[in-house]
VEXZA-30649 format. One record per residue (C-alpha): residue number from 1; residue in three letters; x, y, z. Coordinates in steps of 0.25 Angstrom, whole numbers. Layout:
residues N
DODREN    nr   rest      px      py      pz
DODREN   NUM    ALA       X       Y       Z
...
end
This chain:
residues 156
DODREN    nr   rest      px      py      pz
DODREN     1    UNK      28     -36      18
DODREN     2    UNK      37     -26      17
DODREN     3    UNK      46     -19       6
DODREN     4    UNK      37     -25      -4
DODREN     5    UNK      45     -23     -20
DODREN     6    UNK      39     -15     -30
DODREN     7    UNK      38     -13     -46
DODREN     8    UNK      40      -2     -51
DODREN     9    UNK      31       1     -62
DODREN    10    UNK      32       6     -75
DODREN    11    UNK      26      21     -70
DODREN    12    UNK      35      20     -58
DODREN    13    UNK      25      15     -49
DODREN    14    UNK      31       6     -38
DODREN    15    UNK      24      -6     -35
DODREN    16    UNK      24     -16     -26
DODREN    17    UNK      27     -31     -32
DODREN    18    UNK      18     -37     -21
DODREN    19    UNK       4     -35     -17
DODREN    20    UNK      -9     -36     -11
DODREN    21    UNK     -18     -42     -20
DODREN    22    UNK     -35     -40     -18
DODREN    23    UNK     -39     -51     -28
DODREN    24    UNK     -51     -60     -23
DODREN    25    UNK     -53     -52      -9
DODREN    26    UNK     -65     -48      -6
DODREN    27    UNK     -69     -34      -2
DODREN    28    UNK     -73     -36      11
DODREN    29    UNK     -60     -45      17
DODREN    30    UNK     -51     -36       5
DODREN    31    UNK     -49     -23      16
DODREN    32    UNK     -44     -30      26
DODREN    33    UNK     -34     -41      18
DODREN    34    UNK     -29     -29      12
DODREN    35    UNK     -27     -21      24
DODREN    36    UNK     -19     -33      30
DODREN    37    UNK     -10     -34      16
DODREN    38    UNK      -7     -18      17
DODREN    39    UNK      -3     -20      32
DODREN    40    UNK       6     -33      28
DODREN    41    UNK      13     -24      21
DODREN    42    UNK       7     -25       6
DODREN    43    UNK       7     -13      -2
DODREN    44    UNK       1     -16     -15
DODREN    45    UNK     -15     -19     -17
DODREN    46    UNK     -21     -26     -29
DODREN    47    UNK     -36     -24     -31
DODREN    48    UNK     -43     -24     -41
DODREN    49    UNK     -58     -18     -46
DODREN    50    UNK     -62     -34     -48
DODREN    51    UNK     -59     -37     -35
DODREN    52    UNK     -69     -28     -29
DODREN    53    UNK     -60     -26     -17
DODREN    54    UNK     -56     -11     -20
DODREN    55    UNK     -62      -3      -9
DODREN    56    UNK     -58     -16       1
DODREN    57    UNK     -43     -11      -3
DODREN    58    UNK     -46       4      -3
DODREN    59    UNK     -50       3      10
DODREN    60    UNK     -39      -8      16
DODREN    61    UNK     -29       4      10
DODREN    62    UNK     -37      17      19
DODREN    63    UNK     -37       8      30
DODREN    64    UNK     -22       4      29
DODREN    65    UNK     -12      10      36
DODREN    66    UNK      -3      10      22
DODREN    67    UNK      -3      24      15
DODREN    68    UNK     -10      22       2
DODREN    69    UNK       3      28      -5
DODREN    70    UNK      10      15       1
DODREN    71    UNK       1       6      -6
DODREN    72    UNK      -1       1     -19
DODREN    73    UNK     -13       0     -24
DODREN    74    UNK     -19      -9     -37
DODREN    75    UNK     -34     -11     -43
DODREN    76    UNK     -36     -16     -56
DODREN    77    UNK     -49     -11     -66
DODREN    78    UNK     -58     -22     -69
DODREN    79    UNK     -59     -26     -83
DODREN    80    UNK     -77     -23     -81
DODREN    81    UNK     -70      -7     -79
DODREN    82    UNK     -62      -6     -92
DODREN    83    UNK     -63       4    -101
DODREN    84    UNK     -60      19     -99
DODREN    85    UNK     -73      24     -90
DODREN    86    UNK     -76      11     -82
DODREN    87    UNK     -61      10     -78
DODREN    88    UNK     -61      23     -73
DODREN    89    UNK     -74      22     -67
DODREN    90    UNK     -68      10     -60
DODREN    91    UNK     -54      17     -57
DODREN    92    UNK     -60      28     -49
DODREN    93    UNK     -67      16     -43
DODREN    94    UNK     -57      10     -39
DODREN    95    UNK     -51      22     -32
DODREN    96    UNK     -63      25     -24
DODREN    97    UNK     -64      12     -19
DODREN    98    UNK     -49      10     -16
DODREN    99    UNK     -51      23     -10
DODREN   100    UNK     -38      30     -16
DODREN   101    UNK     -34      40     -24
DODREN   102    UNK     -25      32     -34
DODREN   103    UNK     -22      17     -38
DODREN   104    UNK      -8      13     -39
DODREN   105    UNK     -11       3     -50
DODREN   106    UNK     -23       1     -58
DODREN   107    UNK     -22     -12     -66
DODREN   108    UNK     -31     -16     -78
DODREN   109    UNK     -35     -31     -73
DODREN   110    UNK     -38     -36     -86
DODREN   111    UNK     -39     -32    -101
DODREN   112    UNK     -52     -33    -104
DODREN   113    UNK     -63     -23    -110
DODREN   114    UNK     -58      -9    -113
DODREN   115    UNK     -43     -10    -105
DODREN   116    UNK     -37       1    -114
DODREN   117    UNK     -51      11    -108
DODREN   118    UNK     -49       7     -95
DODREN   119    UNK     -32       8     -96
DODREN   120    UNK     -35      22    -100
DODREN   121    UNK     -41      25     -89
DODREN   122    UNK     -31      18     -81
DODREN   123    UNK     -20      28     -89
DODREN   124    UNK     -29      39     -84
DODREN   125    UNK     -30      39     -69
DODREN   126    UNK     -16      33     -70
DODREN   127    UNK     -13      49     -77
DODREN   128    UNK     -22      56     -64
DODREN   129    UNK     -13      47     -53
DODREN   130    UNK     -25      40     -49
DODREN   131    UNK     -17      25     -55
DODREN   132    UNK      -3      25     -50
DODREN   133    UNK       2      13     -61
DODREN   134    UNK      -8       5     -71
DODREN   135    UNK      -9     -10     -74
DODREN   136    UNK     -15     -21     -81
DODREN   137    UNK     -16     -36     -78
DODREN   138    UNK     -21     -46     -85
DODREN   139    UNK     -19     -42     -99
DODREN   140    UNK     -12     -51    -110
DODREN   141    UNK       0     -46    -114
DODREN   142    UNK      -5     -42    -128
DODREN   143    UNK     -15     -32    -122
DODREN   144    UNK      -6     -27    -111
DODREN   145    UNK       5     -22    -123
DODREN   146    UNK      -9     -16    -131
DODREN   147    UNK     -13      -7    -118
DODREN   148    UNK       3      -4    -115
DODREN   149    UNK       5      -1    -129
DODREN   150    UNK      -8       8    -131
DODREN   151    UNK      -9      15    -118
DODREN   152    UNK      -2      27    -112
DODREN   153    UNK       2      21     -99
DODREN   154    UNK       8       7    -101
DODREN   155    UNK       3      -2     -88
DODREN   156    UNK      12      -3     -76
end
């Protein structure tokens, strides 16, 4: 897997189109999958805080011989951290167990509870550099133009 494309996203953040996905592995066989796909060439990690895989990843990554600026990293905030002070609590979670100083993308996984607290908090370690590029999924499309409309960072 070589000369994967990107996306460049709406902040100018390239991304690759194609990635390794952590969905329904578990911790204890997720560092060595994930050291195999970085050394097959992948670039792009997708965790998430649901998958409880995080420090599994984190640790694939130290142990990698891929520079950490070479990879692109994703999680995504579980709806049971939304609002403004659980989702940063579980933001600077996330970084601990991911062992890394920033998160290249940071995505909202689903609109539930106080999205607009947590997106605040999103909007604010994506200010200090600690998010590189933030996300959502699993929105309806009516939800997705509220946040955009009412927040100052529209999602990338």
């Amino acid at each position: 897997m070589t000369n994967i494309p990107t996306v460049t996203l709406n902040n100018g953040v390239k991304m690759p189109i194609e990635g390794f996905g952590g969905y329904q592995i578990s911790n204890r066989e997720c560092k060595q999958v994930v050291l195999k796909a970085l050394e097959t060439g992948y670039r792009l990690l997708d965790t998430a805080q649901a998958y409880q895989n995080e420090r599994a990843v984190g640790e694939a990554m130290i142990e990698s011989d891929v520079k950490r600026e070479d990879i692109f990293l994703t999680t995504k905030v579980d709806f049971t951290n939304s609002g403004y002070e659980q989702t940063k609590a579980s933001l600077y979670e996330s970084l601990e167990k991911l062992q890394v100083d920033y998160i290249d993308l940071v995505i909202m996984h689903q609109a539930y509870g106080d999205y607009y607290g947590g997106y605040r908090a999103l909007e604010e370690f994506y200010r200090e550099g600690k998010i590189r590029a933030i996300g959502v999924s699993n929105f309806f499309p009516d939800r997705l133009i509220d946040l955009s409309t009412f927040a100052d960072t529209v999602p990338m």
